[in-house]
C-alpha distance (Angstrom), angle and dihedral (degrees) to the residues before:
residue distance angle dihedral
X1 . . .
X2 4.20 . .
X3 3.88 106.8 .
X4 3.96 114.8 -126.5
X5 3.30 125.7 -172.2
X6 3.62 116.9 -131.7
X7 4.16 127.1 -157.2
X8 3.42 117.7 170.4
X9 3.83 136.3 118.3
X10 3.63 106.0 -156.8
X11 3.44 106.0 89.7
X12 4.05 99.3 -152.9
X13 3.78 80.3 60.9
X14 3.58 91.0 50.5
X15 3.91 89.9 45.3
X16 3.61 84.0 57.5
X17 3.48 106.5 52.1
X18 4.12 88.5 43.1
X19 4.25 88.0 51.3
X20 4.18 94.6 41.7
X21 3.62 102.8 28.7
X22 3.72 111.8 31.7
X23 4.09 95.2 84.8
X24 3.30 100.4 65.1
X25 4.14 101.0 21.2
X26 3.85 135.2 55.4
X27 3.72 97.9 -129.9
X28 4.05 117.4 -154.2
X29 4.04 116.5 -167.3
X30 3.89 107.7 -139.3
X31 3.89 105.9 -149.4
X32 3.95 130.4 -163.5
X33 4.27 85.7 -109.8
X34 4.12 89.0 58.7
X35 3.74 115.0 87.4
X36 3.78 99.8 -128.8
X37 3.67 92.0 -155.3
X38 3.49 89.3 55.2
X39 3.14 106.0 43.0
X40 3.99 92.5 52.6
X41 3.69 91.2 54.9
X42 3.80 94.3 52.8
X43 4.01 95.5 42.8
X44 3.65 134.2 40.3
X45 4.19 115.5 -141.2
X46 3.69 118.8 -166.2
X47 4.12 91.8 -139.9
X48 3.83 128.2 -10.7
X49 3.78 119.1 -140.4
X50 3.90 111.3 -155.6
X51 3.67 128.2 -171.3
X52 4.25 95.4 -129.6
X53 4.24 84.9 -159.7
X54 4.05 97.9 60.9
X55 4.03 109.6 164.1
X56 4.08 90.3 -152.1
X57 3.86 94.1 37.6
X58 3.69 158.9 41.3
X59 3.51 110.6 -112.7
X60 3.76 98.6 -171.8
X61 4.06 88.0 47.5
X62 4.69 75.2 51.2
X63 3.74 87.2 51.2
X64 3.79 96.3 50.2
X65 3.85 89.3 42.7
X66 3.96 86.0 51.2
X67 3.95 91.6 49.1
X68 3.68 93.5 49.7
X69 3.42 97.0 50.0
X70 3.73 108.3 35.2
X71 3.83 106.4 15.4
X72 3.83 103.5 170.1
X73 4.33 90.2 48.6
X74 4.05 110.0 100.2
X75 3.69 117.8 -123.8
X76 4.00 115.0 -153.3
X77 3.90 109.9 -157.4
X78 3.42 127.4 -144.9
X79 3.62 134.6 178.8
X80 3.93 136.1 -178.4
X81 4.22 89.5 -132.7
C-alpha cells in the first residue's frame, strides 16, 4: 500500500480519511510525541495531508519542517475556514 502521512486533530476528520482513504493508502497518524523531522528521515510518504489550523501546533512551522526534510513529497492543505 502507498504510505501517507496523516496530521490532523479532529478526529471526524481522521475518521474520514481512515473510512475513504484506507483501501487504496497506508495511512500513518503523526502525533505531537513523534519527532516530525525524524520520522520523515526514517520513512518515505507518498503525500502528507496537514491540518494548517492545529490547536497544539504551528502548521506553517509543520510545513517548513516537511520541506526541509522531504522536499520532493507533496503536502495537501486543508483547513476548517
Amino acid at each position: 500500500m502507498t504510505p501517507i502521512l496523516v496530521i490532523e486533530e479532529d478526529l471526524d476528520w481522521l475518521r474520514f480519511y481512515n473510512e475513504h482513504l484506507r483501501p487504496e493508502f497506508d495511512i500513518e497518524k503523526w502525533s505531537e510525541a513523534q519527532d516530525l523531522r525524524k520520522l520523515l528521515k526514517t520513512k518515505e510518504f507518498e503525500a502528507i495531508i496537514i491540518n494548517l489550523q492545529l490547536q497544539r501546533q504551528d502548521g506553517f512551522a509543520l510545513i517548513g519542517q516537511i520541506k526541509q526534510a522531504s522536499p520532493y513529497t507533496p503536502v495537501i492543505v486543508t483547513s476548517q475556514v
